[in-house]
mmCIF file of the N, C-alpha and C atoms, coordinates in Angstrom:
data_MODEL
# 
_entry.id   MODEL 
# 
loop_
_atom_site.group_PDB 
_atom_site.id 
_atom_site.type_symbol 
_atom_site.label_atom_id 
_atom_site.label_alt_id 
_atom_site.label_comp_id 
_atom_site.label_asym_id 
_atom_site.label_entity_id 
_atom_site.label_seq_id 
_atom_site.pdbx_PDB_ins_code 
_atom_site.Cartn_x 
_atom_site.Cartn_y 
_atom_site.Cartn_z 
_atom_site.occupancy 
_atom_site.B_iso_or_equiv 
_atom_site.pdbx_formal_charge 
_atom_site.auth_seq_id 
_atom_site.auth_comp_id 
_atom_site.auth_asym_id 
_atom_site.auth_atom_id 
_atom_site.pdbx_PDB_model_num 
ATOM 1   N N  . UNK A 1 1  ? 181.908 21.943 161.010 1.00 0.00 ? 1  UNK A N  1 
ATOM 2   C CA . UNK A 1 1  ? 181.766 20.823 160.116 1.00 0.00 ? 1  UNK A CA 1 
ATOM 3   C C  . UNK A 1 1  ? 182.438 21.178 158.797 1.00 0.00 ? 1  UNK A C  1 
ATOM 4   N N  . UNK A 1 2  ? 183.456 20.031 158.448 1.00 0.00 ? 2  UNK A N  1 
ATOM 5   C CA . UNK A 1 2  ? 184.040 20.384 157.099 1.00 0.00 ? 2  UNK A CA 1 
ATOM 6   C C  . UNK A 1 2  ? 183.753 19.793 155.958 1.00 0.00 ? 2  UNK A C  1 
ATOM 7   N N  . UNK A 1 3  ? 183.527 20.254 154.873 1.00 0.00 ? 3  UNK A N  1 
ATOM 8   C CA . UNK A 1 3  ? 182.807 19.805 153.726 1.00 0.00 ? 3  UNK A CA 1 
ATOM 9   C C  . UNK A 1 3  ? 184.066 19.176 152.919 1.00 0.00 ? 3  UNK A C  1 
ATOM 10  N N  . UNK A 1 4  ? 184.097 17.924 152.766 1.00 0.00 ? 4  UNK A N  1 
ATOM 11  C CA . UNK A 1 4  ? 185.233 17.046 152.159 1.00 0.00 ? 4  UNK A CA 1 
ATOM 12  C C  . UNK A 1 4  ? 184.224 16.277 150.860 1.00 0.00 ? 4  UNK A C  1 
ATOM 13  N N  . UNK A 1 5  ? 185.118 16.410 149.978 1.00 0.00 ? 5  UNK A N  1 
ATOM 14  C CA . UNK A 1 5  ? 184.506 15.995 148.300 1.00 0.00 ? 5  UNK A CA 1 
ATOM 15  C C  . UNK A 1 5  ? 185.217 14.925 148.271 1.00 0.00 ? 5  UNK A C  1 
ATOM 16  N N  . UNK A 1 6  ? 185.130 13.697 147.824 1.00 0.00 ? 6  UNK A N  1 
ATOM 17  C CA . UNK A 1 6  ? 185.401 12.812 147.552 1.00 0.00 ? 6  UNK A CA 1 
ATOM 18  C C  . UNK A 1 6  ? 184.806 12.457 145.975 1.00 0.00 ? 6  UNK A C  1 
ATOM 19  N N  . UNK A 1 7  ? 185.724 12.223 145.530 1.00 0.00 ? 7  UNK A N  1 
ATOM 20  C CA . UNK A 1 7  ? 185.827 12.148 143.568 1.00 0.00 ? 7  UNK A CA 1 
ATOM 21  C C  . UNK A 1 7  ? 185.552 10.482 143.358 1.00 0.00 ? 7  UNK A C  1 
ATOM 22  N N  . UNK A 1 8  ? 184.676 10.246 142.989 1.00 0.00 ? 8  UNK A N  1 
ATOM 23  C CA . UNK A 1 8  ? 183.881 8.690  142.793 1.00 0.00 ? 8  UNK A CA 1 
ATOM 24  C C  . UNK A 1 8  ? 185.052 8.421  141.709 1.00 0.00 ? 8  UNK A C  1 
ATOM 25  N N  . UNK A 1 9  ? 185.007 6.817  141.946 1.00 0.00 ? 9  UNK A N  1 
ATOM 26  C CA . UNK A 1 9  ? 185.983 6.346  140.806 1.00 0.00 ? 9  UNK A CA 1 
ATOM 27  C C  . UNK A 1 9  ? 185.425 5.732  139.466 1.00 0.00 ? 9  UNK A C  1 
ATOM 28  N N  . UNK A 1 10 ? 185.847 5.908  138.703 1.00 0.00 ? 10 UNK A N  1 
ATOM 29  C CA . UNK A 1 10 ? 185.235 4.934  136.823 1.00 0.00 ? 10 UNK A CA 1 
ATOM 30  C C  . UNK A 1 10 ? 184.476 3.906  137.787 1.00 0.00 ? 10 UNK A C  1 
ATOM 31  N N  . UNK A 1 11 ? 185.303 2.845  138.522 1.00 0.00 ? 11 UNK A N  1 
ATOM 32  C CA . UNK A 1 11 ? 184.686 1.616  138.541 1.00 0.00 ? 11 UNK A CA 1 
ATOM 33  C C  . UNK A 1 11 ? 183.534 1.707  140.139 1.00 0.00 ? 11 UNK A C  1 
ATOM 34  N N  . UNK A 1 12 ? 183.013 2.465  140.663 1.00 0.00 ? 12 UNK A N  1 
ATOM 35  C CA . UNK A 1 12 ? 182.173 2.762  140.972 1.00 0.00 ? 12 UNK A CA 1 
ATOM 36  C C  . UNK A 1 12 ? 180.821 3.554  140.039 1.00 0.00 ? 12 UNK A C  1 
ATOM 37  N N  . UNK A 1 13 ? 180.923 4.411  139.389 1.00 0.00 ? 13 UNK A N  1 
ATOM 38  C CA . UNK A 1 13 ? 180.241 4.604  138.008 1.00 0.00 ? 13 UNK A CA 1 
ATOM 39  C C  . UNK A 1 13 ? 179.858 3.666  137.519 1.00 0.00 ? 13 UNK A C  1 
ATOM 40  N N  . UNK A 1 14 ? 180.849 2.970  136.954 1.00 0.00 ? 14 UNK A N  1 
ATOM 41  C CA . UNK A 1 14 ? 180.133 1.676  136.050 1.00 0.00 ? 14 UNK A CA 1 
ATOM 42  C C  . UNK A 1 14 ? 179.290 0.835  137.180 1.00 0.00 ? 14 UNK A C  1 
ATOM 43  N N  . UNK A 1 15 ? 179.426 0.644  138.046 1.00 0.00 ? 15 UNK A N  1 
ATOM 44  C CA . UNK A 1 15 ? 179.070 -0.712 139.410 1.00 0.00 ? 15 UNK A CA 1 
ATOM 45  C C  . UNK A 1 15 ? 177.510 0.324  139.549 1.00 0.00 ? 15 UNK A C  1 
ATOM 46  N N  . UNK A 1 16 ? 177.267 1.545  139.829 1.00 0.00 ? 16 UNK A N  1 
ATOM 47  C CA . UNK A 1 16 ? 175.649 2.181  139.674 1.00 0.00 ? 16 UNK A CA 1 
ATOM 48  C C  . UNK A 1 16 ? 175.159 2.207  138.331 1.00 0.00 ? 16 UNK A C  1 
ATOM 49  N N  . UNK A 1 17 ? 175.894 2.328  137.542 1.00 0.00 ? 17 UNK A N  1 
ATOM 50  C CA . UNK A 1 17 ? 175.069 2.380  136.098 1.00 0.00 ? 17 UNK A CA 1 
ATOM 51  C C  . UNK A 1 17 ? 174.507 0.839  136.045 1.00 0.00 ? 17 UNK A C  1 
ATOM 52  N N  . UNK A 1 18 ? 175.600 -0.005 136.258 1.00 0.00 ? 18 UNK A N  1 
ATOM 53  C CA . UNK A 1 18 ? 174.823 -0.950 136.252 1.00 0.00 ? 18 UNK A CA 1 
ATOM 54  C C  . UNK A 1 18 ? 173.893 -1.862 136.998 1.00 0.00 ? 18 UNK A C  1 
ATOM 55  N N  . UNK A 1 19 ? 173.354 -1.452 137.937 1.00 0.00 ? 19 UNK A N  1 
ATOM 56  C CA . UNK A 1 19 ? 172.243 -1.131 138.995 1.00 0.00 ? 19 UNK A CA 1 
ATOM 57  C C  . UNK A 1 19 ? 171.456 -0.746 138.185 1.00 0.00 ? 19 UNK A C  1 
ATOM 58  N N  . UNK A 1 20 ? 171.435 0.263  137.654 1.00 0.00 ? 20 UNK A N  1 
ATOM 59  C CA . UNK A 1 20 ? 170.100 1.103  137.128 1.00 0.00 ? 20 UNK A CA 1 
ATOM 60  C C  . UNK A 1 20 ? 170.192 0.428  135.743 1.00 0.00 ? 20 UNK A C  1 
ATOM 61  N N  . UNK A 1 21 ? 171.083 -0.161 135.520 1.00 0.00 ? 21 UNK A N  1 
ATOM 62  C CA . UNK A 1 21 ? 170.844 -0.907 133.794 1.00 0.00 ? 21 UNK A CA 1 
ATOM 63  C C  . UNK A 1 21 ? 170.173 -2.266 133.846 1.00 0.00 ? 21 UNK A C  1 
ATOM 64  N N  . UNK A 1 22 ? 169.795 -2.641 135.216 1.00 0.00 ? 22 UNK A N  1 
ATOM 65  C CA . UNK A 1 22 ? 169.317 -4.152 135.476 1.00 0.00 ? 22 UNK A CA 1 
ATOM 66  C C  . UNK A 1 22 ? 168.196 -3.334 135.690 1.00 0.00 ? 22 UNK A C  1 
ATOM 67  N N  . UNK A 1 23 ? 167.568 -2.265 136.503 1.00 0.00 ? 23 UNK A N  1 
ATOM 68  C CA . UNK A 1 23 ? 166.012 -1.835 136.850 1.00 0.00 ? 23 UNK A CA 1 
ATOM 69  C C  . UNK A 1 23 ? 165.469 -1.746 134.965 1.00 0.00 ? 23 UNK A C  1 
ATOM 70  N N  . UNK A 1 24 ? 166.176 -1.314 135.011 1.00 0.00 ? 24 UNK A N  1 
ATOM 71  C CA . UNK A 1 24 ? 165.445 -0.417 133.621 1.00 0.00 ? 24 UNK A CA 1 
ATOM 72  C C  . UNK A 1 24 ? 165.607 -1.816 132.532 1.00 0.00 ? 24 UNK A C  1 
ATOM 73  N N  . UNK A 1 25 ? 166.479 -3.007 132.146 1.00 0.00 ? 25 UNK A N  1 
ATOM 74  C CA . UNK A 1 25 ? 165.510 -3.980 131.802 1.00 0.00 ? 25 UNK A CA 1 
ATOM 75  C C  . UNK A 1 25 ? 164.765 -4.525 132.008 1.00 0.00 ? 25 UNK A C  1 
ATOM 76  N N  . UNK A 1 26 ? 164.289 -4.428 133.153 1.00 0.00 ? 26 UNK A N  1 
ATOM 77  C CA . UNK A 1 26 ? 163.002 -5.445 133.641 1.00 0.00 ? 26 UNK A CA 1 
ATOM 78  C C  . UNK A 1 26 ? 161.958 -4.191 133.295 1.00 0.00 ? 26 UNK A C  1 
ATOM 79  N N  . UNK A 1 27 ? 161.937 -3.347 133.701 1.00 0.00 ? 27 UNK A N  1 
ATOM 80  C CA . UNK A 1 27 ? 160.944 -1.991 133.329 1.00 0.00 ? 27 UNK A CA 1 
ATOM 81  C C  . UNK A 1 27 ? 160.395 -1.821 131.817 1.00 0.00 ? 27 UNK A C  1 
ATOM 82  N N  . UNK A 1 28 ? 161.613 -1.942 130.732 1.00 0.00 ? 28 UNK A N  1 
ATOM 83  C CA . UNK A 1 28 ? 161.462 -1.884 129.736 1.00 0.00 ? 28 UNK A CA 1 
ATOM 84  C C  . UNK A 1 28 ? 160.582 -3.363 129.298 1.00 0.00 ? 28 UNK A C  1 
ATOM 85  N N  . UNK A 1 29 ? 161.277 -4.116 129.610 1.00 0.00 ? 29 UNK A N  1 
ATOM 86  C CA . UNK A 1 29 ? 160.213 -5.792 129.333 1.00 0.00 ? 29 UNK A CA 1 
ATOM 87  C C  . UNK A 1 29 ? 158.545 -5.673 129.464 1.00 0.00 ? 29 UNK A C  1 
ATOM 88  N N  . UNK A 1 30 ? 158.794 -4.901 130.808 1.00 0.00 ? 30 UNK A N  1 
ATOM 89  C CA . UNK A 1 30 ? 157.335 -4.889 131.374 1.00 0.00 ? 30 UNK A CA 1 
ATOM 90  C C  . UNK A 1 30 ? 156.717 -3.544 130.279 1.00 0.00 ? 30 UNK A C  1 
ATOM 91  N N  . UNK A 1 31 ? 157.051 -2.885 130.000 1.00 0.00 ? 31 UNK A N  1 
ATOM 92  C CA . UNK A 1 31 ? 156.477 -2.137 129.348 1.00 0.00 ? 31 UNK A CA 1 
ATOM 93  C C  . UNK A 1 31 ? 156.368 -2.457 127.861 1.00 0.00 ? 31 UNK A C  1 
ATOM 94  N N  . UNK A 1 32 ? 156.891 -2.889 127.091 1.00 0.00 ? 32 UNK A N  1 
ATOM 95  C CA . UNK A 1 32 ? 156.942 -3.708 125.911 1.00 0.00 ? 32 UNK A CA 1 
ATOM 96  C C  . UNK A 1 32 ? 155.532 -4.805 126.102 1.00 0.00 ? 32 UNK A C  1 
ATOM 97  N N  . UNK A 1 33 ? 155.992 -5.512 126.974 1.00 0.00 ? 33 UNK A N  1 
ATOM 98  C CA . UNK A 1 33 ? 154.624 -6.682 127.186 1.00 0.00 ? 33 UNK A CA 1 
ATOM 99  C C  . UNK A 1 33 ? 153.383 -5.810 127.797 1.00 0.00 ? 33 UNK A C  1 
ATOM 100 N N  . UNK A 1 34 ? 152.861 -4.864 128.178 1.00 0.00 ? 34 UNK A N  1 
ATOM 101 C CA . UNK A 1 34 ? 152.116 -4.329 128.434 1.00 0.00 ? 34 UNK A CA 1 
ATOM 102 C C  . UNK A 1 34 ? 151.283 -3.454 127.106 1.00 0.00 ? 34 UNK A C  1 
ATOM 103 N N  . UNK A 1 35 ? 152.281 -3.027 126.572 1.00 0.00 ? 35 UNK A N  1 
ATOM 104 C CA . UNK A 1 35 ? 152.460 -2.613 124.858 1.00 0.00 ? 35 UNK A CA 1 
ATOM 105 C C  . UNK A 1 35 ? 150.889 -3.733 124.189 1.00 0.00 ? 35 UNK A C  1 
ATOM 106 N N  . UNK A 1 36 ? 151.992 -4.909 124.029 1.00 0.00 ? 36 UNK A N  1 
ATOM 107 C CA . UNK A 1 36 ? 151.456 -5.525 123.028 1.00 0.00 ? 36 UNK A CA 1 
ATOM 108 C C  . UNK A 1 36 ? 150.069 -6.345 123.808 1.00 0.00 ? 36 UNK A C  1 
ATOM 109 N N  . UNK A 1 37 ? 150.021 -6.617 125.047 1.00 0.00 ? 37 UNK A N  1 
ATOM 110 C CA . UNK A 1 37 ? 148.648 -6.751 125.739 1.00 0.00 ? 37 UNK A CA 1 
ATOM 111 C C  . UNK A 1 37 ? 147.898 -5.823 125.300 1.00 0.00 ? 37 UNK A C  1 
ATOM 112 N N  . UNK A 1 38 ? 147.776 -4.823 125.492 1.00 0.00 ? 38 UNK A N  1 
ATOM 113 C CA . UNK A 1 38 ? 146.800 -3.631 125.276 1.00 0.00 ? 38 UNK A CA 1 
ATOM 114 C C  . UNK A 1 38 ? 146.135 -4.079 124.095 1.00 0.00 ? 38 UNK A C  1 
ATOM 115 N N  . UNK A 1 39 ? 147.251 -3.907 123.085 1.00 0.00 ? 39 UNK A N  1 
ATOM 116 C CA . UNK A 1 39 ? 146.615 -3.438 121.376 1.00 0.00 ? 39 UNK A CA 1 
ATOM 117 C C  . UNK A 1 39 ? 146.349 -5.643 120.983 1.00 0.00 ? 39 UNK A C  1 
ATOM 118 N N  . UNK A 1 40 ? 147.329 -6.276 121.580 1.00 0.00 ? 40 UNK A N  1 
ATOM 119 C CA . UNK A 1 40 ? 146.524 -7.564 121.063 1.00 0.00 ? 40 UNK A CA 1 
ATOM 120 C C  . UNK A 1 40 ? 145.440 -8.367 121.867 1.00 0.00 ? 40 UNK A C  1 
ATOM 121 N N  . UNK A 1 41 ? 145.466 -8.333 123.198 1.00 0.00 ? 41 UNK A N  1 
ATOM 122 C CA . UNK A 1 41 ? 144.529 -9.258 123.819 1.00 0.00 ? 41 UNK A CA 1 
ATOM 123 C C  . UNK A 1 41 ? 143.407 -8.401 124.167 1.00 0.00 ? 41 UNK A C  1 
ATOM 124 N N  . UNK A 1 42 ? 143.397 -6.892 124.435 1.00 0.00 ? 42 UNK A N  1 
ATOM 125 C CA . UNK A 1 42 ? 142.556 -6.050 124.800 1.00 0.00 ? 42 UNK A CA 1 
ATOM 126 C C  . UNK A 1 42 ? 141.711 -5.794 123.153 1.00 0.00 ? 42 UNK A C  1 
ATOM 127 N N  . UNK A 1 43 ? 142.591 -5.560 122.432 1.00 0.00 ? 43 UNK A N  1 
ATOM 128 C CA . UNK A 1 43 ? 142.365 -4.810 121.068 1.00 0.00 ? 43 UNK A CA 1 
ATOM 129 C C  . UNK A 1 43 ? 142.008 -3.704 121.676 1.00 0.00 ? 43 UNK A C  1 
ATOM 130 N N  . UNK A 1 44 ? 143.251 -3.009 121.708 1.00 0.00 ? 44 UNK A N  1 
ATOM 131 C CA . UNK A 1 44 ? 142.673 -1.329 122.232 1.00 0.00 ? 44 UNK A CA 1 
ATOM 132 C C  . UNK A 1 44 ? 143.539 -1.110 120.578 1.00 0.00 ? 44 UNK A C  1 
ATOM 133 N N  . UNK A 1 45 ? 143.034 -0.009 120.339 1.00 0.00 ? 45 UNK A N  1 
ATOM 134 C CA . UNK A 1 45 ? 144.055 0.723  119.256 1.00 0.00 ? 45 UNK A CA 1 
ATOM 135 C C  . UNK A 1 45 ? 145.233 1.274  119.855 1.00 0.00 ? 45 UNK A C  1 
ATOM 136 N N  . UNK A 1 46 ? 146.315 0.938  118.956 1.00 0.00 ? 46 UNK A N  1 
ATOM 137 C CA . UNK A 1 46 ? 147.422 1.533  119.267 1.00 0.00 ? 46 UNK A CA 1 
ATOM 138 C C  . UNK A 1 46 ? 147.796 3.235  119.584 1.00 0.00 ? 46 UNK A C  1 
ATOM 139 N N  . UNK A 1 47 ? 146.931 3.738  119.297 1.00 0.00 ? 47 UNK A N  1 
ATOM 140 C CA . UNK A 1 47 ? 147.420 5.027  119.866 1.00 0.00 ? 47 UNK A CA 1 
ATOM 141 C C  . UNK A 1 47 ? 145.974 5.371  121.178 1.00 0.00 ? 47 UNK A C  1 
ATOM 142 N N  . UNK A 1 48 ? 145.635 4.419  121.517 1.00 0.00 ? 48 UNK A N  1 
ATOM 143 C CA . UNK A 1 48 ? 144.625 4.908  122.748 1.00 0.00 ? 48 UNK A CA 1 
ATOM 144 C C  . UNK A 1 48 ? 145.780 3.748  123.869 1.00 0.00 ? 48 UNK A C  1 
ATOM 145 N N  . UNK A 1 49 ? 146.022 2.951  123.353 1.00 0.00 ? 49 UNK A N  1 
ATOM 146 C CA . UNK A 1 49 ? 147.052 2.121  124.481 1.00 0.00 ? 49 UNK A CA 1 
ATOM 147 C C  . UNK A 1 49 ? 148.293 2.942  125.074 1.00 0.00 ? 49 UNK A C  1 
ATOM 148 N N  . UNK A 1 50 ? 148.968 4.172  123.203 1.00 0.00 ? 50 UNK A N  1 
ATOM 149 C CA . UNK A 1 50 ? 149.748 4.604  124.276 1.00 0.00 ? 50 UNK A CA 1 
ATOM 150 C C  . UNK A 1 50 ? 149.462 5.706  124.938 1.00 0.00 ? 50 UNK A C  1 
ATOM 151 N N  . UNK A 1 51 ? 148.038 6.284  124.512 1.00 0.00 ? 51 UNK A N  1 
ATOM 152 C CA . UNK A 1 51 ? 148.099 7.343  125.012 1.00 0.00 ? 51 UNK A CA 1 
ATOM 153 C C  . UNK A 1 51 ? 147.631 6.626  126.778 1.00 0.00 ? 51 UNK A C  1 
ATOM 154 N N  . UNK A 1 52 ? 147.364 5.740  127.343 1.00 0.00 ? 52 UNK A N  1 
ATOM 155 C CA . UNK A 1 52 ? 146.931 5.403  128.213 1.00 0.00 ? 52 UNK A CA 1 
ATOM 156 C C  . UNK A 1 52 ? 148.283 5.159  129.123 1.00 0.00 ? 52 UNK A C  1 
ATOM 157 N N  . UNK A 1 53 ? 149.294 4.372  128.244 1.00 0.00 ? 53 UNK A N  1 
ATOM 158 C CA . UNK A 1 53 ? 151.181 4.167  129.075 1.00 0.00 ? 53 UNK A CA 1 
ATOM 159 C C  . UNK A 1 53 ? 151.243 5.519  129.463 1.00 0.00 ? 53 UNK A C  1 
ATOM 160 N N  . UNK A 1 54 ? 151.092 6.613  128.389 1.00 0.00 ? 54 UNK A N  1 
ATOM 161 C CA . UNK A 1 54 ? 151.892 8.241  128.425 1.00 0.00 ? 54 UNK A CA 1 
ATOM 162 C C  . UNK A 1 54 ? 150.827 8.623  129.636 1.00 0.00 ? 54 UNK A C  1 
ATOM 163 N N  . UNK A 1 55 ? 150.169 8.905  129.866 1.00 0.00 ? 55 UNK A N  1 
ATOM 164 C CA . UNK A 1 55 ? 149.259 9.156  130.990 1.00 0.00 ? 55 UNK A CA 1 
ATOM 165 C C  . UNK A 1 55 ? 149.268 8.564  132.091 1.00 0.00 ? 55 UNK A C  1 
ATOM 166 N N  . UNK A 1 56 ? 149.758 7.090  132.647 1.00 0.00 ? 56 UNK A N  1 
ATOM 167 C CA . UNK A 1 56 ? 150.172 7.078  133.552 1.00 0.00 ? 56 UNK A CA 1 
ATOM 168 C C  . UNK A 1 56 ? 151.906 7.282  133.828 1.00 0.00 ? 56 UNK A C  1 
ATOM 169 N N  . UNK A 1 57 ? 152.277 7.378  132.872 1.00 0.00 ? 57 UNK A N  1 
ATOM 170 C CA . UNK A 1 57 ? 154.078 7.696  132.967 1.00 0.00 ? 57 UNK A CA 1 
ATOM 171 C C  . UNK A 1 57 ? 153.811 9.115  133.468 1.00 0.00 ? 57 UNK A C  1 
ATOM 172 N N  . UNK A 1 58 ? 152.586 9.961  133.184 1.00 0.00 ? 58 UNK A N  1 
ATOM 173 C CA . UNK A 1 58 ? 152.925 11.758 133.402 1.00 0.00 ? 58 UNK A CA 1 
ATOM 174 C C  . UNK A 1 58 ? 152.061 11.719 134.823 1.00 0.00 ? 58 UNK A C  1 
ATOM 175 N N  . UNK A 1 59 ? 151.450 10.716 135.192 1.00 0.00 ? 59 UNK A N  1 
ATOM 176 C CA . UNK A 1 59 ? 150.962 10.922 136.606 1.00 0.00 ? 59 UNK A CA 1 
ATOM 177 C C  . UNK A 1 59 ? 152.052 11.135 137.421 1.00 0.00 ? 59 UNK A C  1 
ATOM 178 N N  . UNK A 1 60 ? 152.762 9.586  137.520 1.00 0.00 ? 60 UNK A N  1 
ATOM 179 C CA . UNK A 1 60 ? 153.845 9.160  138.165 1.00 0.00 ? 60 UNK A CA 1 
ATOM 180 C C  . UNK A 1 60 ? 155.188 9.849  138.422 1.00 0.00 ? 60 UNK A C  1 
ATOM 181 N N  . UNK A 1 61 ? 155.238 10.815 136.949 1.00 0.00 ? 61 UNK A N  1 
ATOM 182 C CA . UNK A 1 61 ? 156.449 11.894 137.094 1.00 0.00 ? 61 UNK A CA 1 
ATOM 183 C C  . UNK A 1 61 ? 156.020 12.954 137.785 1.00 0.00 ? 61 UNK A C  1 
ATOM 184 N N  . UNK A 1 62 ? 154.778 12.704 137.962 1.00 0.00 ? 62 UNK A N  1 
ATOM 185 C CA . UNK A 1 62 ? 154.140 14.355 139.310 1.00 0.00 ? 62 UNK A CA 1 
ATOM 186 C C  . UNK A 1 62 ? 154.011 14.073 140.284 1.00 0.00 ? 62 UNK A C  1 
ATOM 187 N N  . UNK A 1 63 ? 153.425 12.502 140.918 1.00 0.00 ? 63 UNK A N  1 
ATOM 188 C CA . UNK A 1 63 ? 153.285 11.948 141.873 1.00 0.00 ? 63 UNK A CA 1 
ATOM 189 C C  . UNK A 1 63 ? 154.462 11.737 142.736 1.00 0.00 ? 63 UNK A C  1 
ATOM 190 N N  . UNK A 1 64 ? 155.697 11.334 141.879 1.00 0.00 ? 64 UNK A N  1 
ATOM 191 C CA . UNK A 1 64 ? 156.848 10.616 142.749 1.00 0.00 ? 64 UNK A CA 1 
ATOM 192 C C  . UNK A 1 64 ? 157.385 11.876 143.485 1.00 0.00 ? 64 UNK A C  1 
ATOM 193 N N  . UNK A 1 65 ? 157.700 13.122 142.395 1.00 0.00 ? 65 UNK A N  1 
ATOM 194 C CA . UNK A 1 65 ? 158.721 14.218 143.799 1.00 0.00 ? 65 UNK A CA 1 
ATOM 195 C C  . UNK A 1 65 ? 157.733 14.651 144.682 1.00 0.00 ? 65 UNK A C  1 
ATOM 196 N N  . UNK A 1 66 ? 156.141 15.252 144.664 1.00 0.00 ? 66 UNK A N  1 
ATOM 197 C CA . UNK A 1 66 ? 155.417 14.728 145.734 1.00 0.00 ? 66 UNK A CA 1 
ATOM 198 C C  . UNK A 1 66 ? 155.461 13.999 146.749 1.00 0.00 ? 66 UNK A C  1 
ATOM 199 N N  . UNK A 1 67 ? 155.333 12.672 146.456 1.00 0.00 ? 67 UNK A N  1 
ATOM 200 C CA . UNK A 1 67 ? 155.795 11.744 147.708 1.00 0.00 ? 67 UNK A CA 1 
ATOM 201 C C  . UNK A 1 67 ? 157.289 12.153 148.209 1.00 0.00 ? 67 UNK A C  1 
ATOM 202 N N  . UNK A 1 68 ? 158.110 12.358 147.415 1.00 0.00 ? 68 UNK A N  1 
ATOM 203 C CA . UNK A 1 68 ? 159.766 12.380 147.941 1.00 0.00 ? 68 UNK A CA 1 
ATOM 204 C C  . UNK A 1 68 ? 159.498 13.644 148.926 1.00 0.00 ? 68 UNK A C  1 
ATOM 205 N N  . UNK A 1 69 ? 158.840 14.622 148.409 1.00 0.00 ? 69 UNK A N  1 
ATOM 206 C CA . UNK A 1 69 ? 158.530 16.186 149.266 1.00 0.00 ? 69 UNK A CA 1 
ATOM 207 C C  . UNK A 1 69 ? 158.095 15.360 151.239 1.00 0.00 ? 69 UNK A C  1 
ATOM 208 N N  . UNK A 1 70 ? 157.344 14.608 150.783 1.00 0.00 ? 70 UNK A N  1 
ATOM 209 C CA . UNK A 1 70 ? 156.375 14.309 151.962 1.00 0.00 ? 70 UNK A CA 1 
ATOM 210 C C  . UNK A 1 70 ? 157.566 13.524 152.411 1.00 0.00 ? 70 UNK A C  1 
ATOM 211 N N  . UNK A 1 71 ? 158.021 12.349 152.067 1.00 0.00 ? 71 UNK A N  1 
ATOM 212 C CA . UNK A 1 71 ? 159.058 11.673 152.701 1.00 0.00 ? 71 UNK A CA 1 
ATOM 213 C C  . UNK A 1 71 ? 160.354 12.466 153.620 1.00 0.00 ? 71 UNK A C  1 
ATOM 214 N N  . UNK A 1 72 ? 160.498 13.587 153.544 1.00 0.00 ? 72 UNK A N  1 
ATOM 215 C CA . UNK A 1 72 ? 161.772 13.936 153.230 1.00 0.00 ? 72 UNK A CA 1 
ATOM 216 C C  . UNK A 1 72 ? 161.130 14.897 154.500 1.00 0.00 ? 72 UNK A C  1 
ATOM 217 N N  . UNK A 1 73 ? 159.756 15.260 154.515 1.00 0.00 ? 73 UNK A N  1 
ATOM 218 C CA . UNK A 1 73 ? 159.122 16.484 155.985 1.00 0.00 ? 73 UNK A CA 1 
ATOM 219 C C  . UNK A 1 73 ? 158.675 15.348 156.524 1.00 0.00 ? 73 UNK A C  1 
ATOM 220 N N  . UNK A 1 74 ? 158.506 14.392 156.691 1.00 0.00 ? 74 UNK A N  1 
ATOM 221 C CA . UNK A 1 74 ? 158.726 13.512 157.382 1.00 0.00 ? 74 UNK A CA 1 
ATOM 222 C C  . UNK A 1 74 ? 159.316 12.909 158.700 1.00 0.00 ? 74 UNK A C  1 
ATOM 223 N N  . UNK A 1 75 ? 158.994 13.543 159.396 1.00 0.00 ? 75 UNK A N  1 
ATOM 224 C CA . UNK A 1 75 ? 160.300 12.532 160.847 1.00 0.00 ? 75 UNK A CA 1 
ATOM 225 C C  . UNK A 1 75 ? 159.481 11.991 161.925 1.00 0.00 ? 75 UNK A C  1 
ATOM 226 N N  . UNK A 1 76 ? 160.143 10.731 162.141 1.00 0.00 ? 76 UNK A N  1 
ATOM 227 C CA . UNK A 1 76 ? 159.284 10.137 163.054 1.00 0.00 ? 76 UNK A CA 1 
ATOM 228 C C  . UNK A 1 76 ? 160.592 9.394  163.971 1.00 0.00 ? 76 UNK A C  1 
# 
């Protein structure tokens, strides 16, 4: 088996960035409006709301390569 590299082009780059530039506005929206739910309709204080975003953002960054581990020993 021969290992052949193929050199991605600019306009493939730009065509995934902007994939991930459409996830990450809707992500960011949702997190902004989640923001201001907390501290206005909840009245949580602003630093217990974010410490509550930052705490599930640091689950999720431990949780996900976890799952990817399990996905990946996986075969069915």
């Amino acid at each position: 088996m021969s290992n052949t590299y193929m050199k991605v082009s600019v306009i493939e780059k730009i065509g995934y960035s902007l994939g991930d530039l459409a996830a990450n506005l809707i992500f960011q929206t949702l997190m902004t409006f989640i923001a201001f739910f907390y501290t206005d309709v909840y009245k949580i204080p602003p630093a217990t709301a974010s410490a509550i975003i930052f705490t599930g953002g640091m689950i999720g960054a431990f949780f996900n390569p976890v799952m990817g581990i399990i996905a990946d020993r996986t075969s069915t």
